[in-house]
N, C-alpha and C positions, 0 to 999 in steps of 0.2 A: 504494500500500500504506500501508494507516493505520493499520489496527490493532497493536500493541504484541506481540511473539513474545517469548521467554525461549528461549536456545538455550546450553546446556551441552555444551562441551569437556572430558574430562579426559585427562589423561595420567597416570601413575602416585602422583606427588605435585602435581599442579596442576592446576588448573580457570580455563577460565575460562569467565564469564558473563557472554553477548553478549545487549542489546536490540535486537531491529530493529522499526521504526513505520517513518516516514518514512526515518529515516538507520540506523546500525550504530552504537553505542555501547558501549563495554567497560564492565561496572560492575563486576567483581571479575577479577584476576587474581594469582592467588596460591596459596595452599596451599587445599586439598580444604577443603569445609567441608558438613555435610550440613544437610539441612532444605528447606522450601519454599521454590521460586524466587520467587513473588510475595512471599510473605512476605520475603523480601530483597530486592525491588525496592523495598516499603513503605519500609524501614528504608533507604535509599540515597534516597529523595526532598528533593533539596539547598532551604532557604532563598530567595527572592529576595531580598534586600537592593534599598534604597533606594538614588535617585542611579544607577543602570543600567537597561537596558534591562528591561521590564516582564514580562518571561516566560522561565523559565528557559535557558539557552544549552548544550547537549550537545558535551562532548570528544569527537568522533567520527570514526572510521578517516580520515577527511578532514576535515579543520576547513575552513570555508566562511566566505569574509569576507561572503556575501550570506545566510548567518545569523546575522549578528551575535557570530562568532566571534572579537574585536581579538585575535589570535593569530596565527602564521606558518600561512595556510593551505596547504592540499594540494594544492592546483590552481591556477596563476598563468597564464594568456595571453589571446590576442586573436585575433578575425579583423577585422582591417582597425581595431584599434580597439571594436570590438562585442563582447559575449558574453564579458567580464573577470570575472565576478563570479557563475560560474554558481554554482545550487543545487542539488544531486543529490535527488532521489528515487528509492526501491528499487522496484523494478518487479518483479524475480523474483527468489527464494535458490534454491540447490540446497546440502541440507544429506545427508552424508555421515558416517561413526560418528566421525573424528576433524579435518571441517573444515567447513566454509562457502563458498561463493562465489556471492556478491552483486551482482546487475544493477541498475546503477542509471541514471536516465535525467536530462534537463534537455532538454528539448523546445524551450524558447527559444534555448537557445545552441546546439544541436543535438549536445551531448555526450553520450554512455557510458561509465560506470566502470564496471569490475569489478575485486571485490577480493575477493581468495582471501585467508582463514583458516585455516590448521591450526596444529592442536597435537599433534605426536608420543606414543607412548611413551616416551620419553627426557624429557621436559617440554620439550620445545624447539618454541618459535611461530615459525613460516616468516608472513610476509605482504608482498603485490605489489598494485599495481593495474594494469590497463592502459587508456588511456583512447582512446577511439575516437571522430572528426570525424564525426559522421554526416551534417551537411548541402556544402550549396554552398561552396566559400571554402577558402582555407588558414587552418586555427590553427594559431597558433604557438604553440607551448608552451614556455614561461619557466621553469616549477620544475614536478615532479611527485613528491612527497614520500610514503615509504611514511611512519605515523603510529602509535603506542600511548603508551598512556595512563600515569601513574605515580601511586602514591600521597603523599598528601601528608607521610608519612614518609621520603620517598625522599629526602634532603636532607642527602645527600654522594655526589662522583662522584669513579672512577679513572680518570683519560683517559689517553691514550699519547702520547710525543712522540720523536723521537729524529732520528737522521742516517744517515748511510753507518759503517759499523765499529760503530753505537752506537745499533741497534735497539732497539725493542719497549722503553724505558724508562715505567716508569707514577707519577703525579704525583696529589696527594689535592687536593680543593680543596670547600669549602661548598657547596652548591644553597638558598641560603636565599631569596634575590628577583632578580629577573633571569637571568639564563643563562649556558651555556656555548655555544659553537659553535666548531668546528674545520672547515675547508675545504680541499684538497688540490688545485691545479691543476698538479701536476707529469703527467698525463697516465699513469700507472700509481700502482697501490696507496701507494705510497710507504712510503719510510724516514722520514719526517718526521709521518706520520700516519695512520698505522696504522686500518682503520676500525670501530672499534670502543672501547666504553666502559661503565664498570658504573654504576649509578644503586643505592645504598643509607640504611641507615638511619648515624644517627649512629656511627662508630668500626668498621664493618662491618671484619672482618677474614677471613684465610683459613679461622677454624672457625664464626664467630659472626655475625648479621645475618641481615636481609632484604636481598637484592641481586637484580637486574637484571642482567643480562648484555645486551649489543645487539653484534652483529655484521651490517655490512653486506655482502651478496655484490655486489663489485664490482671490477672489476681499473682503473679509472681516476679522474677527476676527479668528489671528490662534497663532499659539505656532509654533516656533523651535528651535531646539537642537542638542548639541553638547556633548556625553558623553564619557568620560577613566571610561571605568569599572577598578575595583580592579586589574585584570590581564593585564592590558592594552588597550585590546583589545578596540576598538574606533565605534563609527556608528552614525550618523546622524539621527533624525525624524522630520518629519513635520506632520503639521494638524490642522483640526478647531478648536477652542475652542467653543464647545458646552455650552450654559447659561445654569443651572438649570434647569434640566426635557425637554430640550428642543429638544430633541431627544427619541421618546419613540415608538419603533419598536411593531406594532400587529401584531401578527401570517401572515407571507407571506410576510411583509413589510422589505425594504431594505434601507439601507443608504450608499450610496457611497462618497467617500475620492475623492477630488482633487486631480489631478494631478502634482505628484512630479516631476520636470523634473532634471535631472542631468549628469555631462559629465567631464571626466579624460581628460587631458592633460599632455603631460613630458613636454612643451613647456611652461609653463609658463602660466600667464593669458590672453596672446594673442592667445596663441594657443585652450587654454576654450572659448575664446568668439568666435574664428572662426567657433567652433563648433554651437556655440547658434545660431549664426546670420546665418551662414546657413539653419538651424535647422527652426526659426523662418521667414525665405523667403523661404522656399520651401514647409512646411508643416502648419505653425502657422495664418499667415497673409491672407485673405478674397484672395481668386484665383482672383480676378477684381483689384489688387489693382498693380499689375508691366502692365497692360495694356497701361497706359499712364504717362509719366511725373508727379510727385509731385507737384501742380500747388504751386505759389509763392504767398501768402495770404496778405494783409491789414486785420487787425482786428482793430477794431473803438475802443477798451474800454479805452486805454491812448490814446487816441484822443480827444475824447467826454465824456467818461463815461455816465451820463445819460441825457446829454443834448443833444436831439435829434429832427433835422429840418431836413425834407426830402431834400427842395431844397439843403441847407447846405453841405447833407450827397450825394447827389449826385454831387456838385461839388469836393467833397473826391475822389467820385468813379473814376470821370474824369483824377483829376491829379493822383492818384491810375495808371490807365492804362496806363499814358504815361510814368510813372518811369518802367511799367514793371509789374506791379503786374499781377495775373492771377486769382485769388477769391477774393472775397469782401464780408465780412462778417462783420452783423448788432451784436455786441455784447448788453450786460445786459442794458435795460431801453425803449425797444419799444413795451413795452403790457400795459394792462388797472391797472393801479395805480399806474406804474412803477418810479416815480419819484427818489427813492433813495433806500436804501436798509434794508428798515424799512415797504416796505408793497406790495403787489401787486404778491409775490408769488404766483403760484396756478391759478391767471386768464390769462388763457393762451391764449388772445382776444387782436385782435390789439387795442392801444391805437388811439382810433378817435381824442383828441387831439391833439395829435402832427403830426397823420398820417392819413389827414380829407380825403383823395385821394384813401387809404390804398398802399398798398407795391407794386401794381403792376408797378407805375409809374418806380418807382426805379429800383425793378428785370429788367423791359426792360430796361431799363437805362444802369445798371450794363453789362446786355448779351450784350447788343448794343455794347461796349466798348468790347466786346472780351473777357471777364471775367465771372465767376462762381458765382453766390450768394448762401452765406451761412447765416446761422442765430443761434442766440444762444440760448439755453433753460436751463431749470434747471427742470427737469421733479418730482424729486422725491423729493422735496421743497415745505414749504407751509410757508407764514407769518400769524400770526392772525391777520392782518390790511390786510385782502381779502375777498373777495364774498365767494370767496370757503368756508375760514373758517367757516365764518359766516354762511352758510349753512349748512355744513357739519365738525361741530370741530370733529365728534366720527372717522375722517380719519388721525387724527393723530398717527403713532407713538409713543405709548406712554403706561404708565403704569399708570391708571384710579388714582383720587385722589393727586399725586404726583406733583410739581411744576419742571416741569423738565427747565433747562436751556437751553438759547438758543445759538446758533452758527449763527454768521452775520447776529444777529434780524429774524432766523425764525428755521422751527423745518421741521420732516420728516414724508411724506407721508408714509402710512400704505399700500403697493405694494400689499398684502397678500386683503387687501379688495378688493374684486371683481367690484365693484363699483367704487372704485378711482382707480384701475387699467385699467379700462376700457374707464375712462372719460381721464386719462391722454393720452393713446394709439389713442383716438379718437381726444384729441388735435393734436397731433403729425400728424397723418393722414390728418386732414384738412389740418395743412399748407405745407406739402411736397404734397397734391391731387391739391392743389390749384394756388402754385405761383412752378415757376420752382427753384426751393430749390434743391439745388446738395449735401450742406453738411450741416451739423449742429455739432455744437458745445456744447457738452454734459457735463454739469458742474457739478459739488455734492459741493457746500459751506460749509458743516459742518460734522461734527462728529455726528455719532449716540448714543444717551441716552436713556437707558430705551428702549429697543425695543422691544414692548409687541404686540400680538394677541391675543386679546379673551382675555387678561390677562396671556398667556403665553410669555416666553420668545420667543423670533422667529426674531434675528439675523442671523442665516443661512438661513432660509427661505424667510429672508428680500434680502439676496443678490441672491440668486437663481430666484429670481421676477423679481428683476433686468435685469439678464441675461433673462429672457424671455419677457421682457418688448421689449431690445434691438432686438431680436430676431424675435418677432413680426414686428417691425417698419422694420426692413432690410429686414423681407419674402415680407413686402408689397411694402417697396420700395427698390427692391437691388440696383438701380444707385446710389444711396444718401450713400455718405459717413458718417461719425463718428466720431470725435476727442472724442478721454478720458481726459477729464478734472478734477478734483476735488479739486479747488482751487490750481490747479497749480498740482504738483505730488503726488497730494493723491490718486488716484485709477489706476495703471499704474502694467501691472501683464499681464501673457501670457492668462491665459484667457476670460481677458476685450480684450486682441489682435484678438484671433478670431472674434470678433462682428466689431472690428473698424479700421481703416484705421493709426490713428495716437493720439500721446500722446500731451500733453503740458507738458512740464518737470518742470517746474513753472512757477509762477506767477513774478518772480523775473528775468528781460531782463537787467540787471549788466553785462558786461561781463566778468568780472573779476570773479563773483561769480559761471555765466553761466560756464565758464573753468574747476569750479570743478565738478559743478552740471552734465553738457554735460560727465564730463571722468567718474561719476560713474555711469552715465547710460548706458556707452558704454560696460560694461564687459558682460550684458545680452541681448542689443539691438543694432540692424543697424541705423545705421545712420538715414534711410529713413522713421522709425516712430516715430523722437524728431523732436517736432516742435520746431523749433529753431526762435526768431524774433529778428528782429534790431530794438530796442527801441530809442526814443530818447536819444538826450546828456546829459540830466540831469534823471538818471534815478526814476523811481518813486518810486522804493523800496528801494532804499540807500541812495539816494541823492549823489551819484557820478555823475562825469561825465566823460566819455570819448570820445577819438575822433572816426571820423565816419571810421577810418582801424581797432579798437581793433575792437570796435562793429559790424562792418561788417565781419571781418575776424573770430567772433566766431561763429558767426551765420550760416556760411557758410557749417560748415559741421555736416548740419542738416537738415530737412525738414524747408527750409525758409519760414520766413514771415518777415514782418513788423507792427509794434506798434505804430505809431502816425497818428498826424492830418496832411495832407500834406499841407493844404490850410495853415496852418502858418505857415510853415515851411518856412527858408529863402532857396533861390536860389541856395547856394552853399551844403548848407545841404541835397537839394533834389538828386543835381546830385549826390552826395554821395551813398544817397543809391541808385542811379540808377544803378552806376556802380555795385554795390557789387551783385544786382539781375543782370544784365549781365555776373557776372561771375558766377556766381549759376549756371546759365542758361546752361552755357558753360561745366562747372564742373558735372553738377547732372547728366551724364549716369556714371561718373566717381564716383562719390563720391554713389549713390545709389545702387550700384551693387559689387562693388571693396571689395577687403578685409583690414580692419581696422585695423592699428595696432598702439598702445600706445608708443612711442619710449624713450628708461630710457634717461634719461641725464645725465651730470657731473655735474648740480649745481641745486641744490632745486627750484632756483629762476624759473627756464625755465618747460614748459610743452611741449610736441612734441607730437602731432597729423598726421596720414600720411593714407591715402588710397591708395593702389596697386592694377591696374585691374588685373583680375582674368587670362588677360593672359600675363600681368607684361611686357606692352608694354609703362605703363604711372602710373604716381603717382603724387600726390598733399602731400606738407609737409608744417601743419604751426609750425611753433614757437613760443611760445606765452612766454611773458618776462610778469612772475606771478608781483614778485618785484625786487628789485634793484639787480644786480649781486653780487653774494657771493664776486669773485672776480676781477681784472681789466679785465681780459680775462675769455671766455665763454664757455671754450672747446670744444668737436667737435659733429658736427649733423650726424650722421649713419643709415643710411635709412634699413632696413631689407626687403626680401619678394622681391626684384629685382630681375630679372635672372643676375646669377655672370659673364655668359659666354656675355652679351651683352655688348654694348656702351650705355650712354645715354646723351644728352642732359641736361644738368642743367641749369636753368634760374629762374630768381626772378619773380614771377607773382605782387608781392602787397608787399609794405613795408611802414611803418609810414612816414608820409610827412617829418615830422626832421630827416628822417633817416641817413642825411649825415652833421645833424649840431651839432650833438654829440660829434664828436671822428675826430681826425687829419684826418683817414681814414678808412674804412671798409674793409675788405678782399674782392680784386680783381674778385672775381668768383662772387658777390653778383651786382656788376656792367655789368660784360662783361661774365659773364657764362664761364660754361667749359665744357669737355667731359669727361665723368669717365665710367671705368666698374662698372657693379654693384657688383662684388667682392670687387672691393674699397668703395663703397657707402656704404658697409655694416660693412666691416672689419675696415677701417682707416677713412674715412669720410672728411667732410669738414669741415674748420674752422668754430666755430660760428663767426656773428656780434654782438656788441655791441649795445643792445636797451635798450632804457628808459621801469621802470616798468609801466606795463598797458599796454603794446603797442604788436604787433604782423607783423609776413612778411609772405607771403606766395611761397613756390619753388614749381616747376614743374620739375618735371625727364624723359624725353621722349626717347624713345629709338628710334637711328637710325641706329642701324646695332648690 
């Protein structure tokens, strides 16, 4: 195929405009723009400069070092040595109203790419290639990189970095010459490197810029990047990171790339994540999961941890329903050895000790009360202080001879063996066949070491198991929901989204910490899949404490739960969180559906969170006072995403109890409300109040005319 196609995508606000001749080329991606496509291919015909190669060189879905691309290309391996440096040419497209997919050939190395294009109505670009051995030989495949292009404006990025307790934290840094790249071989998504990064113009903020949004769908070990070639020219890749030999293609066999997801906004990064979260409720999330209300969770584990009495656990359950809660879920220490976190992995057998009746009392117990039972597991975990082990050590994860280290005193199940994959599935199955089990809560404790099959490397194979693992359990049981857990925000990625219903964004219910954690999950996700919970006052990962409005008022705009033992809880503390699930309650068609937007401020100390329904008839805004105010005065709170032409109702929903023992006096509308148009709410705003740090209010904007 030689001749030169012009092939236009749109989505609602974005276009792009693909060449295909030889190869696939992006030459616009960005906002709608009308007129003739050739006439914009004229006007895009780049310069050759002196001193490089003699004929122009194409940024293309695959960059190719055997076109003279000196860039990180798309395709890296061998057979036996031979066939490194293929050149693809396009042999067939099949083009569709909102995508592309592209056959392409290299007849000397005996290669085939295909590589799917689409661009949604949400503006969001999904692309994959898969590439297929067609002759004699194993290739091996080295790197296999999904690829787009970026403009030569794009020349500042927000990448993520963080830990355990200290998620999703986002960090600003130049794209002027050279690059960025961030690599993850902890063997799941990680707390350290979240996969995903925005690419904008200079000073892009959350109302203003061109930006890029890139999310990788991948639950393991990958690579991505950010490069300025020599000419400026700028592109983006994402991809696995393949172990050693651990990808070795026979004649007919194919490997397919994760899904890159990506999405342009001029609007800033409220206007990117409107796109995602659209994006991710209409297409991403299990079709069963807007059928009913987000129910309101009690989770046992800072309650009890491993001390576990049924009768105990069922007076939980009791005072649980009367606060409100709606699932009840038995967290880590109700199976056979389970005392602590040093042994009993792997026996996935109620513990007759503690539970001599077994769980049915309970489950009816729990439903009787009105409520959902959930249960926890850790499926792909194994301690050596287990029956399992002891049976069966060759089902370890592992590389034969080697003393590999452990993670929270245990190690990983080897998914690839047929056997432990089988026995694990069949646990699973008993207790969702046997007790009425709605949800489970799917945890991963540790990082993968040495992850060997047969003595091969098989870390992508380890998490493709995974994902069949879950897949299995939800064909058998689709009612039963899913949390992704892995010790808080370690496996949290759009394609752990398809299998499960909801994330835990950490381990860490700080709400001060939660403030950052919750805002840097919000630029990829809705609201409706961060489990968000109200921990105690003393929390267990800081040792802070805060009062029961910060803690409740973070929690709120998130898929609620709750984190303690209610049976000791004092009197005033319970109604605390009673109130805060009544206003959940009241809020969650509001807050689950609505459009999210991050509001800037005039002082570092303050954060502004605010949800607008979709037909800007109502909105919830908190404020959240990070620390102390820069200065005596807080300047002004401006609500975005109002209709301009309306009236609305303003009124304080929630404010810290000292709210009025701070300051001579608060500004009058925080007391007795006002009327505003939402031209005003946007353009001039209201004054702030003056709050203590740690603390938080929450407003309401309702429109009456």
């Amino acid at each position: 195929m030689t001749d030169k196609t012009l092939i236009e995508l749109t989505g609602q606000q974005t276009q792009l405009i693909v060449e295909l001749g030889e190869y696939a080329e992006i030459l616009h991606w960005g906002q709608k723009v009308s007129g003739d496509l050739n006439g914009f291919r004229m006007a895009l015909h780049r310069p050759v400069p002196y001193g490089r190669l003699d004929s122009d060189v194409s940024m293309t879905l695959h960059p190719e070092l055997g076109r003279g691309v000196f860039s990180s290309p798309g395709v890296e391996g061998h057979r036996d040595g031979q066939d490194w440096a293929p050149v693809f040419v396009i042999s067939h497209i099949e083009q569709q109203q909102d995508s592309i997919v592209i056959e392409s050939e290299d007849a000397i190395a005996g290669l085939r790419l295909q590589t799917e294009l689409k661009l949604d109505s949400n503006d969001v670009v999904k692309t994959r290639h898969t590439l297929t051995n067609k002759k004699a030989g194993v290739y091996h495949v080295n790197r296999l990189a999904n690829t787009l292009p970026l403009p030569a404006r794009a020349n500042e990025l927000m990448t993520y970095y963080g830990r355990w307790v200290h998620e999703f934290q986002t960090v600003r840094q130049p794209l002027l010459q050279g690059g960025y790249q961030q690599e993850n071989r902890r063997g799941r998504t990680s707390h350290e490197h979240y996969p995903a990064l925005v690419a904008g113009t200079t000073h892009f903020d959350e109302m203003n810029g061109d930006v890029w949004g890139f999310h990788f769908a991948w639950s393991g070990n990958h690579r991505l990047r950010v490069d300025v070639k020599a000419d400026g020219r700028r592109y983006m890749q994402a991809e696995v990171i393949y172990l050693p030999g651990e990808v070795a293609l026979k004649e007919g066999e194919s490997i397919t790339t994760p899904w890159l997801y990506a999405s342009h906004s001029n609007c800033g990064l409220n206007g990117m994540s409107h796109h995602f979260h659209s994006h991710v409720r209409e297409t991403i999330l299990p079709s069963d999961f807007t059928d009913k209300p987000r129910p309101i969770h009690l989770n046992t584990w800072e309650g009890i941890y491993f001390d576990h009495d049924p009768e105990y656990i069922m007076s939980m359950a009791t005072q649980s329903a009367e606060m409100g809660v709606e699932r009840f879920i038995i967290d880590d220490g109700w199976f056979k050895g389970r005392n602590g976190d040093k042994a009993g992995l792997g026996d996935w057998f109620l513990c007759e000790a503690k539970y001599p009746n077994g769980l049915h009392p309970i489950v009816e117990h729990v439903n009787k009360l009105g409520m959902e039972f959930g249960l926890w597991f850790e499926p792909e975990m194994i301690n050596k202080d287990s029956e399992l082990f002891r049976t069966h050590p060759d089902w370890l994860l592992a590389v034969n001879g080697y003393d590999q280290p452990t993670g929270r005193n245990q190690y990983v199940i080897n998914l690839q063996n047929d056997e432990a994959f089988n026995f694990l599935f069949e646990r699973l199955d008993h207790f969702l066949s046997t007790y009425n089990i709605a949800y489970i809560k799917w945890d991963m404790n540790r990082e993968v070491v040495q992850p060997a099959h047969l003595g091969q490397a098989a870390a992508h194979n380890q998490t493709q198991r995974y994902y069949q693992l879950v897949d299995k359990v939800r064909e058998k049981h689709p009612k039963v929901e899913i949390e992704s857990c892995a010790a808080g925000g370690g496996r949290i990625d759009f394609e752990v989204l398809k299998r499960t219903h909801r994330f835990w964004a950490s381990d860490n219910n700080d709400a001060l910490e939660r403030q950052t954690i919750q805002r840097g999950m919000s630029y990829f996700f809705p609201p409706e899949v961060m489990g968000s919970h109200i921990g105690a006052s003393h929390c267990h990962s800081t040792r802070r404490r805060h009062s029961i409005e910060f803690r409740g008022l973070t929690a709120l705009f998130g898929h609620m739960g709750i984190e303690l033992d209610p049976v000791k809880e004092e009197q005033a503390e319970k109604e605390g969180f009673e109130r805060y699930i009544k206003l959940h309650k009241m809020l969650r068609p509001l807050l689950h559906s609505g459009r999210t937007w991050r509001i800037p401020t005039d002082d570092k100390a303050h954060q502004i969170h605010a949800v607008v329904s979709n037909d800007q008839s109502e909105a919830v805004v908190m404020i959240a006072q990070l620390a102390m105010p820069t200065n005596s005065l807080s300047g002004h709170l401006r609500v975005p995403g109002l209709d301009p032409q309306a009236t609305y109702r303003v009124t304080v929903l929630d404010k810290p109890s000292n709210y009025d023992d701070i300051v001579n006096y608060q500004p009058p509308w925080t007391e007795s409300g006002c009327e505003l148009s939402g031209a005003w709410c946007e353009e001039v705003g209201l004054t702030m109040p003056i709050l203590d740090a740690e603390s938080a209010m929450l407003v309401k904007f309702e429109r009456i005319h």
